[in-house]
Steps between C-alpha positions, in 0.01 A plus 500: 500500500438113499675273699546313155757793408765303796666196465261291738761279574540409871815307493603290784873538548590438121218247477211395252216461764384834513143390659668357782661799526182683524353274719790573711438833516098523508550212811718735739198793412661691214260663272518313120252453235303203431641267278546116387769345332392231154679246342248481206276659306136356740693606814518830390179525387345373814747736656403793355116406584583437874665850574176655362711838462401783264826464354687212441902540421655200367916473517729255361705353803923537408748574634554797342375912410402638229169241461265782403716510143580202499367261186457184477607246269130410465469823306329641809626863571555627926508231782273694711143564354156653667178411452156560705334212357633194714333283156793550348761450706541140344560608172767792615672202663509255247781722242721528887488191639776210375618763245840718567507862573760755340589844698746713593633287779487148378781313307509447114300154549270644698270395781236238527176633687387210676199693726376808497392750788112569486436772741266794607619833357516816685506846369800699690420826552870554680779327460793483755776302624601307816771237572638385789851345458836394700774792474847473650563820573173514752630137663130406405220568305351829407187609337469689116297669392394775198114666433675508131469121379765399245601146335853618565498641843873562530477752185206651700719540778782674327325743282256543813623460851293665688213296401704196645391425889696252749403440784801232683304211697666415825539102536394436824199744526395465107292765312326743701136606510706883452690371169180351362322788500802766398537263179194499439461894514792530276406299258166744501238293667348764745164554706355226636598319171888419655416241760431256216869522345608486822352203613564326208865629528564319858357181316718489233819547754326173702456355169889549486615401779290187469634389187827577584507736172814729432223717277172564454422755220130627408516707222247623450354540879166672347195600553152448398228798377298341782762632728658104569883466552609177280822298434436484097908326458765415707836307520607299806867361533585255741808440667651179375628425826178459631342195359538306776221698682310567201499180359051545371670792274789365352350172422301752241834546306405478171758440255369374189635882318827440684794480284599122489864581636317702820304208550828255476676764737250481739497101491888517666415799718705688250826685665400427849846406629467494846658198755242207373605568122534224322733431157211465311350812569834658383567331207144582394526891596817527231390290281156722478709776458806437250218380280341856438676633185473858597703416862898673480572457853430351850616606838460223725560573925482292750595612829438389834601169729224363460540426106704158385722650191595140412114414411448813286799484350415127365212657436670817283721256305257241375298799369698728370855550327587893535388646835603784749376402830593623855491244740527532900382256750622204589690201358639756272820309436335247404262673266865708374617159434170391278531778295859535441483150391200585234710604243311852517675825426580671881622777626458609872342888580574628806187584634160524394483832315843400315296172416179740368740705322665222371143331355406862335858579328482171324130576385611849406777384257272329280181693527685840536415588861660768726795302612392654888124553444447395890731858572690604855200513674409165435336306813455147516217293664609132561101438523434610150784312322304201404560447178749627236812353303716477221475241188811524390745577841460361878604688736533323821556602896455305794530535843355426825570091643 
């Protein structure tokens, strides 16, 4: 099997620059193939001449799966296409690039295929898979990993968990010359053939610890008839958090296949309400989101001293006429007093599960929900109630200062 039979797409948090991405990688020592990245039909060519591979694979670069079936509205049939004379190349590209690009995963409009990846392909002779991601329940990260490759990994895992490995990474000592090599047993490298996985395995955990990555997913972690161990595609998320220290890799953000309400989210650091919000960023948050049709509700919380209730509740009433927020912090009778005197619909929960019970029961009377659906077991985290309220009701409560 081909690597042309994956995805090929290396994407970089949720990001379009998928050579940086492998440049990322193939500069911290991880194994990838050859490739170059062309914006028209002459770069690709002289791409394809440069690698000097006996097989050239050539993949549409979007953001999405699915590119190998995918047609274009050029006529052209499958995003991805193989060739071993680099000669042609040029005219492969030509029907790809500037025209849009239908498949399983893009919207009805489709996407535009601005550059394509020109790159050396690889026959796998194995195929496995390897991630290395943050888990809660270890308090840090742990290593994953399954000699049976699958696009969905999870339904690998349930219909076969004993081909699912874990091996939990302690923080302060990091991945261990021990774990390396045990993952790389199980996922059926043996002989002398193992301390290649391996060694690539501790450089992917630098790689994400480096990055300050949440994930880094190879699938598939393969290997060559030649008896090489190669990273043919992989996904690396980033923590968000972290682009103050990794301010070379954000500043790759493409978003030019955002939608344009992410990208006008983004502009007012969209529902970040912490002490240095501003009225503007609030009355931009609601307004973003009363003005999505398919939106029945909003529970809004805000809790903690360190929160001025007056400013997002100026905020909350410029923007919006029916809301249900939950406000706690401080100059709360002040904020009580600017939305009492709105004119908006109120009523006062008691706490915050009466106030998310309150936001589902008036959804559920028009679209014909549960009236309880959250149940007696229902647990609440204050850090996850971002965003979510009613259209039609507000529900208010305020305490605090």
């Amino acid at each position: 099997m081909g690597s042309h039979d994956q995805s090929g797409m290396l994407k970089l948090r949720c990001w379009r620059n998928f050579s940086y991405c492998k440049k990322l990688m193939s500069d911290n020592g991880v194994r990838v193939q050859r490739f170059f990245v062309a914006d028209t039909t002459n770069e690709a060519l002289e791409a394809a001449k440069k690698l000097n591979a006996k097989e050239i694979v050539l993949k549409a670069q979007i953001l999405a799966g699915g590119r190998g079936k995918g047609v274009f509205n050029s006529v052209l049939k499958g995003g991805v296409h193989l060739t071993k004379d680099p000669n042609v190349v040029g005219q492969l590209a030509k029907p790809m690039i500037g025209y849009n690009l239908a498949t399983k995963q893009t919207p009805k409009e489709c996407v535009k295929v601005n550059k394509v990846l020109v790159a050396e392909d690889l026959d796998i002779s194995r195929e496995t898979y390897l991630a290395i991601l943050m888990d809660r329940s270890c308090n840090g990260s742990v290593l994953v990993g399954s000699p049976q490759r699958g696009v969905h990994i999870e339904e690998v895992a349930a219909s076969n968990p004993e081909l699912t490995f874990k091996e939990k990474i302690d923080i302060f000592e990091g991945i261990k010359d021990s774990q390396a090599q045990r993952m790389a047993e199980n996922l059926g490298f043996l002989g002398p053939l193992k301390n290649q996985p391996a060694d690539q395995i501790k450089k992917l955990y630098n790689l994400f610890l480096k990055v300050g990555a949440t994930q880094v997913e190879v699938n598939p972690f393969g290997e060559t008839p030649e008896g090489r161990v190669v990273c043919f595609d992989a996904k690396i998320n980033f923590d968000d958090n972290a682009d103050c220290r990794q301010k070379d890799i954000f500043a790759m953000d493409d978003k030019s296949e955002n939608e344009p309400v992410e990208n006008e989210a983004a502009r007012f650091n969209f529902l970040d309400l912490g002490g240095s919000v501003k009225e503007t960023q609030v009355y931009q948050a609601f307004k973003l989101l009363t003005a999505v049709p398919n939106v029945q509700a909003i529970l809004v919380n805000i809790f903690g001293g360190i929160v001025n209730c007056a400013i997002f509740a100026n905020g909350i009433t410029k923007a919006c006429q029916d809301l249900e927020p939950k406000l706690e912090g401080t100059n709360v009778q002040e904020a009580q007093n600017i939305l009492s005197n709105s004119g908006l619909s109120m009523t006062s929960p008691v706490d915050l599960e009466d106030a998310v019970r309150k936001a589902v029961a008036s959804v559920s009377k028009k679209c014909h929900l549960h009236p309880d659906p959250l149940g007696k077991e229902f647990h609440f985290s204050i850090r996850r109630v971002a965003s979510l309220i009613t259209v039609k009701e507000m529900v208010v409560s305020l305490g605090g200062k």
